[in-house]
C-alpha positions in Angstrom: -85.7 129.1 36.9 -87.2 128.3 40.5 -84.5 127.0 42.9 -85.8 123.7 45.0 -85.1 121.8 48.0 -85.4 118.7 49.6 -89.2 119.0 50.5 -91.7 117.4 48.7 -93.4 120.1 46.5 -90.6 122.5 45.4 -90.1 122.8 41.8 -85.9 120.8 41.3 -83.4 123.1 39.4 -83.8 122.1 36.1 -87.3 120.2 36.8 -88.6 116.8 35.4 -91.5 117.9 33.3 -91.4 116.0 29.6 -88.6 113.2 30.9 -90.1 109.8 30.8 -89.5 107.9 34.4 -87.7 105.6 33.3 -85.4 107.4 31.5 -81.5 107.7 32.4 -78.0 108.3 31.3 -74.7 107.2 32.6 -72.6 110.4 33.1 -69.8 109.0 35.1 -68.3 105.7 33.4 -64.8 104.2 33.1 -63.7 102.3 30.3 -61.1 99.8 29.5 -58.9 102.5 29.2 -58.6 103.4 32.9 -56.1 101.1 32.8 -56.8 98.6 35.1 -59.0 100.9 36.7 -61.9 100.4 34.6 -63.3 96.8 33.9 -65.4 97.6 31.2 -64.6 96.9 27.6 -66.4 99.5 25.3 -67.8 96.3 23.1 -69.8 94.9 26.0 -70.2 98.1 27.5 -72.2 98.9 24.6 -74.1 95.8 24.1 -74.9 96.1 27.6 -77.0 99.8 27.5 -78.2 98.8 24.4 -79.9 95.9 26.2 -81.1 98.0 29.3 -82.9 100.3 26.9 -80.4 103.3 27.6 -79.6 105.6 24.8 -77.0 107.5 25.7 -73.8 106.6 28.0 -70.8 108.9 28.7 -67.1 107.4 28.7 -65.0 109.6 32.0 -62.2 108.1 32.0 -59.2 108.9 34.8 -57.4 111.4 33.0 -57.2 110.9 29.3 -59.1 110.3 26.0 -57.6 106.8 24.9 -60.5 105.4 24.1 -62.9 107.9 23.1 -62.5 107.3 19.3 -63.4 103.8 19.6 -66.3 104.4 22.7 -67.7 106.8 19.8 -67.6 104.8 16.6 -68.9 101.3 19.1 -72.1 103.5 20.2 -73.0 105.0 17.2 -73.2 101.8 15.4 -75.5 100.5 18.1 -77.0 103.7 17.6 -76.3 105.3 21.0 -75.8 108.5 21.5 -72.0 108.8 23.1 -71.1 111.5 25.4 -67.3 112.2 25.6 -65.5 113.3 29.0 -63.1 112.8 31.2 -63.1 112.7 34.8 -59.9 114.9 35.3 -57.5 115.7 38.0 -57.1 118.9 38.9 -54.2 120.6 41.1 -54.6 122.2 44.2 -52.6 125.1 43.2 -50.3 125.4 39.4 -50.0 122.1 37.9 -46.5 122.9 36.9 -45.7 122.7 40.9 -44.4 119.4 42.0 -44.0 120.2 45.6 -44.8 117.3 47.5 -47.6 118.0 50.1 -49.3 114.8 51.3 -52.7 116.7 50.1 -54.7 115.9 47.0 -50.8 116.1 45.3 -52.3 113.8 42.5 -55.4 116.6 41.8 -58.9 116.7 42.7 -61.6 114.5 40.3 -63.4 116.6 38.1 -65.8 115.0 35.4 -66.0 117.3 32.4 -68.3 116.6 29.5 -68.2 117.8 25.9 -71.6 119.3 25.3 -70.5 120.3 21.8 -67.6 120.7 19.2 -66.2 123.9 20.7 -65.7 121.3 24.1 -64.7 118.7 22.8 -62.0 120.8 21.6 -61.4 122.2 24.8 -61.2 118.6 26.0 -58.3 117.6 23.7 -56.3 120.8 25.2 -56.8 120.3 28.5 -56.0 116.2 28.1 -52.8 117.0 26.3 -51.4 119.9 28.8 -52.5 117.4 31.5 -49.2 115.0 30.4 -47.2 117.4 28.8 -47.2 119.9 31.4 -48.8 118.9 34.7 -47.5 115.1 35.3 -47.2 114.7 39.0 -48.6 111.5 39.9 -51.7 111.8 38.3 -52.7 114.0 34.8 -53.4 117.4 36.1 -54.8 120.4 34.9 -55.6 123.3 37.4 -57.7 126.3 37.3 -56.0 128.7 35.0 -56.2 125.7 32.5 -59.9 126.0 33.1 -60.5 129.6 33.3 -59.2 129.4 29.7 -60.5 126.4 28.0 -64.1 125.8 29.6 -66.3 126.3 26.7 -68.8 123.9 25.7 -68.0 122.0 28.5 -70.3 120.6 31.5 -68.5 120.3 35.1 -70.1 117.6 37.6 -68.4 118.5 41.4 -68.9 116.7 44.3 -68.4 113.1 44.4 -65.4 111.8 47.5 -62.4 112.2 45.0 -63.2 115.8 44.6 -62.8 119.2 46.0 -66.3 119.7 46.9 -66.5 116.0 48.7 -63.1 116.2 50.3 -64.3 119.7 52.2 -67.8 118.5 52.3 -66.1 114.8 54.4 -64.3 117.4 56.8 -67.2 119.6 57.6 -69.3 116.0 58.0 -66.5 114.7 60.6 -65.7 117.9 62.3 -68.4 120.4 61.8 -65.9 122.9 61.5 -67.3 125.9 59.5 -64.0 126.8 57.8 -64.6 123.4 56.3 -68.2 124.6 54.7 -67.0 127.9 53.8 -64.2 126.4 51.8 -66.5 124.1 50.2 -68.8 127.4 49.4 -65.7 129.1 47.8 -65.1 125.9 45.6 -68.3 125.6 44.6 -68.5 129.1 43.7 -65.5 129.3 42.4 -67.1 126.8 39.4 -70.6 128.2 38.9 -68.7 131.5 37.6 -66.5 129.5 35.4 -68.7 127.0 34.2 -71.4 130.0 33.7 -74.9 128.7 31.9 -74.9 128.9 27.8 -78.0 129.3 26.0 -78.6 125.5 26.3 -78.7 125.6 30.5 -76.5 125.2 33.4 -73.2 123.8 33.0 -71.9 123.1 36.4 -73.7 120.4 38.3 -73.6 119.2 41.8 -72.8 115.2 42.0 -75.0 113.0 43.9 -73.7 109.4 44.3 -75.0 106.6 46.7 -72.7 103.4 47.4 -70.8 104.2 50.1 -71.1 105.5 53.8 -68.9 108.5 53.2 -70.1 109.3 50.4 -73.8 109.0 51.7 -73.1 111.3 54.6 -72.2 113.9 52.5 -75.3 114.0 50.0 -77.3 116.2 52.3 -74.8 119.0 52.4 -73.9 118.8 48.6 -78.1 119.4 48.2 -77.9 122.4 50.6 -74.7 123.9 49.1 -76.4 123.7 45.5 -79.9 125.4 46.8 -77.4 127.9 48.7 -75.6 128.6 44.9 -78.5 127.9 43.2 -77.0 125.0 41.0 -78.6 121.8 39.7 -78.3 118.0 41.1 -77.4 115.5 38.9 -76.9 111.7 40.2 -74.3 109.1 39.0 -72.9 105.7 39.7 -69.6 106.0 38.8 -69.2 102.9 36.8 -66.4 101.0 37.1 -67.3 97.1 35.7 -70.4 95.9 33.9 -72.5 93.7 36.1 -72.7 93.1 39.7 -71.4 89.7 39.2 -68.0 91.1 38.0 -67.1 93.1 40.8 -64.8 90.5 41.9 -63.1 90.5 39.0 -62.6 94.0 38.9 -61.3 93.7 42.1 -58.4 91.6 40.7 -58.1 93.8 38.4 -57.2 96.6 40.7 -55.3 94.3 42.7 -52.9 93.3 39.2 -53.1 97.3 38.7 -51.4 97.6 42.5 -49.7 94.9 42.5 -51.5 93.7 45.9 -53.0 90.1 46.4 -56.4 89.8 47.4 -55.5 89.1 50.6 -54.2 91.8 51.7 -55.9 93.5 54.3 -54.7 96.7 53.6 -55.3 97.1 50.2 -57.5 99.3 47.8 -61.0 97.8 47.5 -63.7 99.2 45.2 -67.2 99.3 46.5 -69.7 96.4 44.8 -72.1 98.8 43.8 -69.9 100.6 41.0 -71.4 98.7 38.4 -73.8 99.9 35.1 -76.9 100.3 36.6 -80.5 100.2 34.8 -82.2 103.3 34.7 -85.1 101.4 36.7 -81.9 101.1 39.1 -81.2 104.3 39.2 -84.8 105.5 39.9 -85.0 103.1 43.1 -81.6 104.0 44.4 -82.7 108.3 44.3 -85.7 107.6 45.4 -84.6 108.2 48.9 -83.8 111.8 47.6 -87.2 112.5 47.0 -87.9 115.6 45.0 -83.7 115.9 45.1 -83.3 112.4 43.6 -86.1 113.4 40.8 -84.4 116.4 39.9 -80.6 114.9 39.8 -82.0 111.7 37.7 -84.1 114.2 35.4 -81.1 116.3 34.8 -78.8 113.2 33.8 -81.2 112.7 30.7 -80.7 116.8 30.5 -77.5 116.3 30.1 -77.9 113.4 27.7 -79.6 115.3 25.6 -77.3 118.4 25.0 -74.3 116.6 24.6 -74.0 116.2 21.0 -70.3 115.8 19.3 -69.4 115.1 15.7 -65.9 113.6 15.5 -64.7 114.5 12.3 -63.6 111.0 11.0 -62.1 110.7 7.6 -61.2 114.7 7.7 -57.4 114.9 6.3 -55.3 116.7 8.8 -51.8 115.9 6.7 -49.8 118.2 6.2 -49.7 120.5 3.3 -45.9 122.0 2.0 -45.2 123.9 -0.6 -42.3 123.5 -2.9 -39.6 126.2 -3.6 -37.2 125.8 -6.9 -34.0 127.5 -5.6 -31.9 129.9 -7.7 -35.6 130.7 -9.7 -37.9 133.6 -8.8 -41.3 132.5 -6.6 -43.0 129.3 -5.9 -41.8 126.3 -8.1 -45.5 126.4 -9.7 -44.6 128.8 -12.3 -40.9 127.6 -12.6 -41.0 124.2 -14.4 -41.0 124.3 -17.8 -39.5 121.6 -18.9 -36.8 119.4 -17.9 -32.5 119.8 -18.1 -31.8 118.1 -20.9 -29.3 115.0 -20.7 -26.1 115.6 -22.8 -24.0 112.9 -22.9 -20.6 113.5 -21.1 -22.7 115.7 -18.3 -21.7 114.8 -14.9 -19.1 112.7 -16.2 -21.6 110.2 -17.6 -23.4 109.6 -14.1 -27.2 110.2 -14.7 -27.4 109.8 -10.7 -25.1 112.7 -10.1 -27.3 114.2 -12.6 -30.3 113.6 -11.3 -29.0 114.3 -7.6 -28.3 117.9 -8.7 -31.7 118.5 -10.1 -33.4 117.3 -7.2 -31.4 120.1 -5.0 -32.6 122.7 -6.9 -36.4 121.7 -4.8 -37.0 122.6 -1.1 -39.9 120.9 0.0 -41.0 124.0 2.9 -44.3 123.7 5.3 -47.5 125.2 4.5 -49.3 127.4 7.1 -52.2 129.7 6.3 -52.1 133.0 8.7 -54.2 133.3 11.7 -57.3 135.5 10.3 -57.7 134.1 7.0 -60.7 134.5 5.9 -62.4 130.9 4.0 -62.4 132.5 0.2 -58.8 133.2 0.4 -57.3 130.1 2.6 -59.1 127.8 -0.4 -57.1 129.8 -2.8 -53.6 129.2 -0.9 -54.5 125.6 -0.9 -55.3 125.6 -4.3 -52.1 126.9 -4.6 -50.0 124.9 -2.6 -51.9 121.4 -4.2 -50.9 122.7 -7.5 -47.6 123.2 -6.2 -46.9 120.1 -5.1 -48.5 118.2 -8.0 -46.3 120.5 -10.6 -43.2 119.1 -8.4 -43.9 115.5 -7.4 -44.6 115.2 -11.8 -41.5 116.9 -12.4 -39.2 115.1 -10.1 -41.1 111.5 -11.3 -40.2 112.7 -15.0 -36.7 113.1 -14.1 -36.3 110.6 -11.9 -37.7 108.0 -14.9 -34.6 109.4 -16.9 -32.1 108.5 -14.0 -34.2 105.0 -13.6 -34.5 103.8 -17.3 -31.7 105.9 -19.2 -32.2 108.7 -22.0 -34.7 107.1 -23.7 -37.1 106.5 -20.8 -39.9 108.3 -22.5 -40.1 105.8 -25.2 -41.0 103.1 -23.0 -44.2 103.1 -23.4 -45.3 100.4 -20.3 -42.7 102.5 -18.1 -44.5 106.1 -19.1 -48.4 104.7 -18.9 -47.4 103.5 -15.4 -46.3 106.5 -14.1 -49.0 108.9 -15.6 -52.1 106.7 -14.2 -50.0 106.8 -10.6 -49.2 110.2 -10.7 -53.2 111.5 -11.8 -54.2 109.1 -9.2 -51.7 110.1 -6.0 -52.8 114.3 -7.1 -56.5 113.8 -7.3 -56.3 112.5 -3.7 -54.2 114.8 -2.3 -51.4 112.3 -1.7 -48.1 114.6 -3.5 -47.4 116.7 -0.7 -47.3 113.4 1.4 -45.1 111.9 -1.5 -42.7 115.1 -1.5 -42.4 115.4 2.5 -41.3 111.4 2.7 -38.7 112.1 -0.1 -37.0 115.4 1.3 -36.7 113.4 4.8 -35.3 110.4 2.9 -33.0 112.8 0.7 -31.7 114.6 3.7 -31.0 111.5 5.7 -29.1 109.9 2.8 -27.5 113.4 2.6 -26.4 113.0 6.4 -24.8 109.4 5.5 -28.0 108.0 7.0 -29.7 104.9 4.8 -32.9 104.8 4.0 -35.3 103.1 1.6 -39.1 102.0 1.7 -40.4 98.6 2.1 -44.1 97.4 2.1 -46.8 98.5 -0.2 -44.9 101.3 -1.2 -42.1 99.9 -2.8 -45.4 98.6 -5.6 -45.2 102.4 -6.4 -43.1 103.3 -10.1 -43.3 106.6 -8.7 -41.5 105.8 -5.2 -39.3 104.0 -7.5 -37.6 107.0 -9.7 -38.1 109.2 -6.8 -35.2 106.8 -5.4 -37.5 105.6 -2.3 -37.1 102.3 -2.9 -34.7 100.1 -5.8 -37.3 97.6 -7.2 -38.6 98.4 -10.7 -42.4 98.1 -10.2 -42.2 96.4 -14.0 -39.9 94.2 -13.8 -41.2 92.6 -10.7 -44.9 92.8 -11.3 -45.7 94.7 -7.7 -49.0 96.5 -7.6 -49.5 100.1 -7.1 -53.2 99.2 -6.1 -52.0 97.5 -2.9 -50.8 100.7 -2.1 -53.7 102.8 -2.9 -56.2 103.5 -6.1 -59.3 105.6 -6.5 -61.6 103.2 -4.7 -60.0 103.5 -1.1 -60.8 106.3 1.2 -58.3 105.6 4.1 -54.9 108.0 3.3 -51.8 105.5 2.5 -48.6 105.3 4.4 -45.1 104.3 2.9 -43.0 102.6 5.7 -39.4 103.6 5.8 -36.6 101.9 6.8 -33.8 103.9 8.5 -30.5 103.1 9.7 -30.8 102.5 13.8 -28.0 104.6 14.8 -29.9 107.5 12.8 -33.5 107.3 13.1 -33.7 109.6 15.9 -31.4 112.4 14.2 -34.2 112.2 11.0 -37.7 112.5 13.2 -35.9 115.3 14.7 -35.1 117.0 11.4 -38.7 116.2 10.4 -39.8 117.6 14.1 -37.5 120.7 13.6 -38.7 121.5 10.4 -42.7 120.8 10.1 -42.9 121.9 13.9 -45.8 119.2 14.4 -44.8 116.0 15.1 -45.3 113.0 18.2 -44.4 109.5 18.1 -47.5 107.0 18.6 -49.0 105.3 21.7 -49.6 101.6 21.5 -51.4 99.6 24.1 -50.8 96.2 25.1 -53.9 93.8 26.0 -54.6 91.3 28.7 -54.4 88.1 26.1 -55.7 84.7 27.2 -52.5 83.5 28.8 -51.2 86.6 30.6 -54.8 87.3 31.9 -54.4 84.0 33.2 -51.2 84.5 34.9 -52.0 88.3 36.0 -55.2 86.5 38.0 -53.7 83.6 39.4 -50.9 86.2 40.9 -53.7 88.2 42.5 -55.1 84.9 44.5 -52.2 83.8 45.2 -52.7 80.2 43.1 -48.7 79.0 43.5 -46.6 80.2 40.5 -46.1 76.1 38.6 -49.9 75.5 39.1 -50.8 79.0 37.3 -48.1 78.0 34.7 -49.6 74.6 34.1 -52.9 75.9 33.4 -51.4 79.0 31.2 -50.2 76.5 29.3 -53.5 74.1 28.5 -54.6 77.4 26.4 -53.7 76.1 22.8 -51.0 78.3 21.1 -53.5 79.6 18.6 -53.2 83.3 17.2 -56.4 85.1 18.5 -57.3 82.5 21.2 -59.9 83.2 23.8 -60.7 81.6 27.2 -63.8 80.8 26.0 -62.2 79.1 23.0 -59.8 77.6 24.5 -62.2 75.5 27.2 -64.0 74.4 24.2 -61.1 72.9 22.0 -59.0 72.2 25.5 -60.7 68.7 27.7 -58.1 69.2 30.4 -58.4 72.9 30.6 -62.1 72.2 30.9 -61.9 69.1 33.2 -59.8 71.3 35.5 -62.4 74.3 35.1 -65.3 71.9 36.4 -63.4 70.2 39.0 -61.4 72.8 40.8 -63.2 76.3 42.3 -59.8 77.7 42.4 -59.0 77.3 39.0 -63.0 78.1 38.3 -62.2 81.7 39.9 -59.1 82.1 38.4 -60.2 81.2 34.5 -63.7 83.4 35.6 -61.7 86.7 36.7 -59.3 86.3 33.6 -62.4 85.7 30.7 -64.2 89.2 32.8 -61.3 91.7 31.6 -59.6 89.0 29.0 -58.9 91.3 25.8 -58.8 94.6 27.6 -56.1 97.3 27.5 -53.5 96.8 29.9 -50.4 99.4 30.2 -49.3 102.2 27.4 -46.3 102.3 25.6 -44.5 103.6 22.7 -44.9 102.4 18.9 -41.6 101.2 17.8 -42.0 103.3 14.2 -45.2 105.0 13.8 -44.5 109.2 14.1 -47.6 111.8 13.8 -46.8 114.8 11.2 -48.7 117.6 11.0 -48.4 121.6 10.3 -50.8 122.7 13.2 -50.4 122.3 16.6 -51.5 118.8 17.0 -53.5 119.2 20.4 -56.2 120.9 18.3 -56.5 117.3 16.1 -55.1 114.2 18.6 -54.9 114.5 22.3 -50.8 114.1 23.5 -49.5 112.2 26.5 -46.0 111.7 27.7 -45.2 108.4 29.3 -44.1 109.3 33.0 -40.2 109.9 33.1 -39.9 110.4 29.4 -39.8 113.5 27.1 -40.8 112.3 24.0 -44.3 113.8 22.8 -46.5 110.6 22.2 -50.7 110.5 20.8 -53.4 109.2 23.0 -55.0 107.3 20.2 -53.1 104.6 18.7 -51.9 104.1 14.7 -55.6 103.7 13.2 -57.1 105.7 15.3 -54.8 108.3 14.3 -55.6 107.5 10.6 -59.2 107.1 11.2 -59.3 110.9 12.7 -57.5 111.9 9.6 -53.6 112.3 10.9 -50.9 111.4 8.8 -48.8 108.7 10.1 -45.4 108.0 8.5 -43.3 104.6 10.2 -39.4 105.7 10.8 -38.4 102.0 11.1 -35.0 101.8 12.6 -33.1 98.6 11.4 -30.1 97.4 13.5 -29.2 95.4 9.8 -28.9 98.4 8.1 -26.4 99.9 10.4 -24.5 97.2 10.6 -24.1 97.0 6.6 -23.5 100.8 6.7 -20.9 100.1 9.0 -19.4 97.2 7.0 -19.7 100.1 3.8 -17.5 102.2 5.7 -14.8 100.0 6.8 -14.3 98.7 2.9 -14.1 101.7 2.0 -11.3 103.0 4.8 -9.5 99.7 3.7 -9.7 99.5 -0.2 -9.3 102.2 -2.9 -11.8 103.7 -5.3 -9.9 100.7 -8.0 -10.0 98.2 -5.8 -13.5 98.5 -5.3 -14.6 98.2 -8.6 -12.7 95.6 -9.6 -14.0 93.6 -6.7 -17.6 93.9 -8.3 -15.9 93.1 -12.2 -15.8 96.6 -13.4 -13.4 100.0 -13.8 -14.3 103.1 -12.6 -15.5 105.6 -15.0 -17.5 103.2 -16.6 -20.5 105.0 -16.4 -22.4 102.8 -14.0 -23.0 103.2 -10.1 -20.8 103.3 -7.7 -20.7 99.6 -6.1 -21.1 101.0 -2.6 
């Protein structure tokens, strides 16, 4: 491939024969989820290439995948071809090194794209060791990171937030040579790691044109790529949708820094950052002459090699297997039949009964060793599903006896019940999921920790004589189908409530034993009211005005600005009348809906039996341990992840409590003649 120059007549790296002129592709693009970074919200964001005749658009956000799931599933239904990145920070030296320095200590910018599955693999690595590893201001990765995990990836160097432009600025200012040469090391330094595949180059040199700074620096990032011999590609670095909304993007950065607007000395984004047309694009580079064609050519390159297939709707739960202790091998070939009741056993107590038979199972995780070839890691989960159905079927049968008495099995209502939901929960693959929520629930109770279902699964007559939950689907008329039947795809989830004081002690035996497990992120949004408030902060509107017109939005689940000035006359009358209160309603309905800040779901918990950052990218909220997803609850479900809620219940301590003390005060007697019975009478013990 020829190398070119600036001058009219060379042939560009990567040349422009076969791309239309008007054809272009937004490499470099924040999302709502640069929180408060990015102003654009992947709905309109969508709608809005869709109407500029784009067909592909890349989401880079600062640091994380977020919202890659739902840029993905929002561009392929407008049928867009999405490209996901990241535009990640890199260290200066070993991201584990939190020596302050005054120097890039937050990382350098690097945008990395996933040309194909093997990347975007690579990307949910890097994203997760970013958090869990390299937190220090910023996300970062460093270069080992990348010498190790580069494949199918695309690297675009050398816009003012990277390496490249940072050496590139100081050789522009000073003319110091040490400055260029260090910039030539960099640069070289990612043409050998980001080596061409068969498809083409994969490391890029970044031409951008908004700023002065930036501007200066274009020439030398053309001559260092004709001096390494690597391609040009041009972006805008998108941070909001429309020229019109730069203002309020630039409250939203000022709610992200807490800084008014003004403030002299505060953070300002240039008005240029917006999503261009590609007719834009082409006028902006043609400065660049032969440069500009090739870097605009190469971003529809790009375009078109990046091709990921999320795997949606691809079950990553867990699998376990299930050992009967005190019998040789697996439980598969170990169940014949069920201990017989005799009367007298157990003194009479068919819960004591049924308590000991449940201890002979170990519910154990399943892993299939590295090397495995396909024919043979089908087998083991043949296997380990017939396994688990043999157990889940055996434990229901007993458990019907401990529910309905001796003569369970002529109950004909009770027995149809359970067959149709047990035939159901193995033909989807749903036992192990039944099994692991039971041994969790049967060690916690074990422990002295309560625990019991609530929601849809409590419908479920098997839940019910597995002792999840204490309401007879029968007798009550709940529905198994709310919980799941052969018709629904999505994987169910059985919400369990725990005692507070020992949640954590239970996801930790779950963590300890299946090895795989994170709590879930959640992301608040900027809702009608508080966008409100967060904008009339920024311009400094006085705190009871702000309030006054926060509080014209009608309290209506799911209201909108734009709904609200239609049902509101004085919101509206105040909207017409008053700029101020014009420019405060306008910056609030531009990011209205948006996410705002992370945090941690109160119950939801990730379980898995791989590592998880090869499924779900991880992140660790700054000054916490706890290991926490990057996509929220349905995302989670929709990539196929198990997600069980630990729900811890201040209540349910607080009768556990109450258990205890009656018990320290009153004698076995005492308490059941306080209920209207005698002990021994065969019946539960009333606490």
């Amino acid at each position: 491939m020829a190398k070119g120059g600036a001058n009219a007549g060379t042939t560009p790296v990567g040349g422009t024969q076969g791309v239309p002129a008007g054809t272009f592709a937004h490499l470099h693009l924040h999302t709502e989820y640069s929180l408060l970074d990015g102003g654009n919200r992947i709905d309109r964001l969508m709608d809005r290439v869709k109407e500029l005749g784009m067909t592909a658009v890349a989401c880079t956000d600062h640091g994380n995948l977020f919202g890659a799931v739902a840029f993905y599933q929002a561009a392929r239904e407008r049928g867009i071809k999405p490209i996901l990145g990241v535009e990640a920070y890199v260290a200066p030296g070993d991201r584990t090194d939190r020596t302050y320095t005054g120097v890039a200590d937050g990382g350098y910018h690097l945008v990395l794209l996933a040309e194909n599955d093997a990347g975007w693999r690579n990307l949910l690595v890097l994203c997760s060791e970013a958090y869990l590893t390299g937190f220090y201001y910023k996300p970062r990765i460093d270069r080992a990171l990348l010498e190790r995990h580069n494949e199918g990836l695309i690297a675009i160097n050398g816009h003012l937030g990277s390496e490249l432009g940072e050496h590139l600025l100081e050789y522009e200012r000073s003319g110091d040579r040490a400055a260029w040469e260090r910039a030539l090391t960099s640069a070289r330094w990612h043409a050998r790691v980001f080596a061409p595949s068969p498809a083409g180059p994969r490391f890029f040199m970044e031409l951008q044109h908004h700023v002065p700074e930036q501007n200066s620096i274009n020439k030398h990032i053309i001559r260092l790529a004709r001096e390494i011999g690597a391609p040009l590609v041009c972006d805008n670095d998108a941070h909001f949708l429309r020229a019109e909304d730069h203002d309020a993007h630039d409250t939203l950065v000022c709610i992200s820094t807490g800084k008014s607007k003004n403030d002299p000395d505060r953070m300002r984004y240039p008005a240029e950052l917006y999503v261009k047309s590609p007719q834009e694009m082409h006028d902006l580079f043609a400065r660049y002459g032969a440069d500009g064609q090739e870097a605009l050519a190469n971003a529809a390159r790009i375009a078109e090699r990046c091709a990921v297939t999320l795997p949606l709707g691809q079950s990553h739960a867990p699998m376990v297997r299930v050992i009967r202790r005190g019998r040789d091998g697996p439980a598969a070939g170990a169940w014949d039949g069920l201990p017989a009741w005799r009367d007298g056993a157990f003194g009479g107590d068919l819960t004591a009964w049924y308590t000991a038979y449940c201890d002979e199972f170990e519910v154990v995780p399943f892993r299939i060793p590295d090397g495995t070839d396909d024919a043979r890691r089908a087998a083991l989960l043949a296997e380990a599903k017939a396994e688990c159905d043999g157990a889940l079927r055996r434990l229901a049968e007993a458990g019907m006896v401990w529910r309905y008495g001796p003569g369970a099995a002529d109950a004909r209502d009770v027995r149809e019940r359970l067959e149709r939901e047990l035939k159901i929960l193995c033909d989807k693959q749903i036992a192990a999921y039944f099994l692991i929520v039971w041994d969790f629930v049967s060690w916690g109770r074990r422990q002295g920790i309560p625990a019991l279902a609530r929601g849809s699964g409590v419908g479920t007559m098997v839940g019910y004589v597995l002792g999840l939950s204490n309401a007879c689907p029968v007798r009550y008329g709940l529905l198994f189908e709310r919980f799941t039947d052969p018709d629904r795809s999505e994987y169910p989830d059985i919400d369990i409530d725990l005692c507070q004081d020992g949640r954590a002690r239970v996801i930790d035996y779950v963590r300890q034993k299946y090895g795989h497990v994170a709590q879930i992120i959640t992301f608040g949004t900027l809702k009608a009211r508080a966008a409100i408030r967060d904008a009339g902060r920024v311009l400094e509107i006085p705190l009871g005005e702000v309030d006054r017109i926060a509080k014209l939005v009608p309290e209506q689940l799911g209201i909108t600005l734009d709904g609200a000035l239609q049902q509101e006359p004085d919101l509206r009358a105040l909207y017409e009348s008053d700029p101020t209160v014009r420019r405060c309603i306008d910056n609030a309905r531009a990011f209205e809906g948006q996410a705002r800040h992370a945090s941690v779901h109160a119950a939801g918990v990730i379980v898995a039996t791989r590592p998880l950052q090869e499924i779900v990218p991880l992140y660790k909220a700054p000054g916490s341990e706890d290991v926490v997803t990057q996509w929220d609850g349905p995302t989670c479900e929709k990539m196929g992840l198990l997600k069980m809620d630990f729900l811890g219940l201040r209540t349910i301590s607080v009768v556990e409590r109450a258990k205890r003390l009656i018990r320290e005060g009153l004698g076995e007697a005492e308490q059941f003649r306080a209920v209207g019975r005698t002990a021994g009478d065969g019946g539960p013990h009333p606490l």
